[in-house]
C-alpha positions in Angstrom: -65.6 -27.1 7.2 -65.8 -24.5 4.2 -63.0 -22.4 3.5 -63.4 -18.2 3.3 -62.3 -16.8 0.1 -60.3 -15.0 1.8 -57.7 -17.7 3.1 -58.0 -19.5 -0.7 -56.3 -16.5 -1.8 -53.7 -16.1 0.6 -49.9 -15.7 -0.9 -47.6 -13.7 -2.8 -48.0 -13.2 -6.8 -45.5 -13.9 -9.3 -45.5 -9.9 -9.4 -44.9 -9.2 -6.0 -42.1 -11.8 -5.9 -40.0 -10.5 -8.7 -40.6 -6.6 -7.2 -39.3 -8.2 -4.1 -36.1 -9.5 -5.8 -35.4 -6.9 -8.1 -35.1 -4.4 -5.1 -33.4 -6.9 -3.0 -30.6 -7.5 -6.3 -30.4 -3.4 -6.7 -29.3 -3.2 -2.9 -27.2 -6.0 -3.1 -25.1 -4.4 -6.6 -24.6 -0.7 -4.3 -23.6 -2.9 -1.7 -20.6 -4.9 -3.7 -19.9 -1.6 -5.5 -18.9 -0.5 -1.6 -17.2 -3.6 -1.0 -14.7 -3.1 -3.7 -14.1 0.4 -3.1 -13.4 -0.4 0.4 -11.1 -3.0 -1.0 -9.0 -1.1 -3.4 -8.5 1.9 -0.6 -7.6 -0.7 2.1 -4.5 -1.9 -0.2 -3.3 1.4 -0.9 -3.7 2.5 2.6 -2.5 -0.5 4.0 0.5 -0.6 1.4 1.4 2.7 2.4 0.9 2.2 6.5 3.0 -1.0 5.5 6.1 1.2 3.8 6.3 3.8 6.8 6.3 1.0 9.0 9.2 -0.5 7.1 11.5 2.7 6.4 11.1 3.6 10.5 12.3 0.2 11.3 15.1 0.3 9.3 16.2 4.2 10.7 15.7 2.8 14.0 17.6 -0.3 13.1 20.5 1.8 11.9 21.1 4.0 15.1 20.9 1.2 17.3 22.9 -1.3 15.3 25.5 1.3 13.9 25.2 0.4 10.4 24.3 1.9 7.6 21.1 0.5 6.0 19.7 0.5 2.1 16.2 0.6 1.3 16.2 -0.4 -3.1 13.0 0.4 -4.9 14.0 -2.1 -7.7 10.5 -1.4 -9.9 7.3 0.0 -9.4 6.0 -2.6 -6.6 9.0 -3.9 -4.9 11.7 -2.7 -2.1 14.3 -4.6 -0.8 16.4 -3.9 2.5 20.2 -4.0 2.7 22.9 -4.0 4.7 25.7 -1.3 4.1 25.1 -0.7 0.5 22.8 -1.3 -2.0 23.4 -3.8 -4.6 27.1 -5.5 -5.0 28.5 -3.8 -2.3 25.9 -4.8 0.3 24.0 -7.9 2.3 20.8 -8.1 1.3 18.3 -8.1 4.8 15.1 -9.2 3.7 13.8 -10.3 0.4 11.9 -8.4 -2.2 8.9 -7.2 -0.3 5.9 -6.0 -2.6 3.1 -3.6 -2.4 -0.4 -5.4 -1.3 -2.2 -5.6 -5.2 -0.9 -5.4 -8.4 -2.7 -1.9 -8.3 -0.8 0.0 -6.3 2.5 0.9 -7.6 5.4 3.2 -6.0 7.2 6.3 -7.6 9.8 7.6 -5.8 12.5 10.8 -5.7 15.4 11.0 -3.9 17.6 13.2 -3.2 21.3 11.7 -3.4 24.1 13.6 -2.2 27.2 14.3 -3.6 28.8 12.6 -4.4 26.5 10.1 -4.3 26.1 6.5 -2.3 25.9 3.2 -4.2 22.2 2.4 -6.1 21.6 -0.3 -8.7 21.3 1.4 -12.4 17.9 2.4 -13.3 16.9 2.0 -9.4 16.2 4.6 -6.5 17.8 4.4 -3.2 17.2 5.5 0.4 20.1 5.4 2.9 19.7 5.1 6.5 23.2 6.0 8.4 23.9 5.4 12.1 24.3 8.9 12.9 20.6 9.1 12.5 20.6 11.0 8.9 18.9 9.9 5.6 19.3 10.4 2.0 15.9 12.6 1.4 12.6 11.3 -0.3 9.1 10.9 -1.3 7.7 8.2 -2.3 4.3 8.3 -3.8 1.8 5.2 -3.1 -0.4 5.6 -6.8 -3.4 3.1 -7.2 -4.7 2.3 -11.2 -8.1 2.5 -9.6 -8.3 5.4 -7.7 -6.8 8.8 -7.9 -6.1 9.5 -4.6 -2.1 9.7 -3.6 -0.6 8.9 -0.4 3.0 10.5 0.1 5.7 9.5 2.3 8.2 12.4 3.3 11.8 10.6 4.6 13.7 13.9 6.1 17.4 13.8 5.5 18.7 15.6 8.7 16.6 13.4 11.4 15.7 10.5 9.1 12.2 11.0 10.2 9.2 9.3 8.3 5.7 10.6 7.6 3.1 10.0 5.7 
């Protein structure tokens, strides 16, 4: 049987091919650029979701154990829990527990009264009591690759935590 012309020249050219490709490779770079954007906000968020979760544990952990309970930011990505009193005066609860990426750091001011309780030097210091009061704060969540700020309130005269 003869062939057609038609079906000799059936196919894709080189052309077409690389037109294909560089579309397909231009979709796939907006793509990643989501993928990491989505990445980066997920650990601040999650950092953040992560520290109210934390600091309304340990209110609620000091009413209904009747102790007093020390939340230590000891640098810009750690916080540790104790018992009673920060530092030398104190059990620590929990190890050093970090923010999720090197990114995301935590700044903090509290409000210490007077006079005020026990805090590491250089180190910030919220205080849970069993009467259900806090030492006041915010804490600001701050990622290096994005600008947006999450902010935790901790209100002193119901210990309450928001975001």
């Amino acid at each position: 049987m003869n062939r057609s012309r038609g079906d000799a020249d059936a196919g894709f050219t080189l052309l077409e091919l690389l037109v294909t490709m560089l579309i397909g490779s231009v979709l796939a770079a907006i793509g990643a650029a989501g993928v990491l954007n989505w990445q980066r906000t997920s650990e601040q968020q999650g950092s953040s979701q992560e520290m109210v979760s934390q600091l309304r544990k340990t209110a609620e952990r000091s009413v209904s154990e009747g102790r007093t309970y020390c939340v230590d930011f000891s640098s810009t990505r750690a916080y540790v829990l104790w018992q009673y009193a920060c530092g030398t005066g104190g059990t620590a609860v929990e190890g050093a527990r970090t923010t999720q990426s090197s990114r995301v750091t935590l700044s903090e001011t509290v409000t210490l009264p007077s006079p005020a309780p026990a805090c590491p030097s250089g180190h910030s210091c919220v205080y849970f009591y069993p009467r259900g009061t806090a030492t006041p704060a915010t804490i600001l969540i701050r990622s290096s690759s994005r600008s947006k700020v999450y902010t935790i309130y901790v209100e002193g005269l119901t210990s309450r935590v928001y975001m």
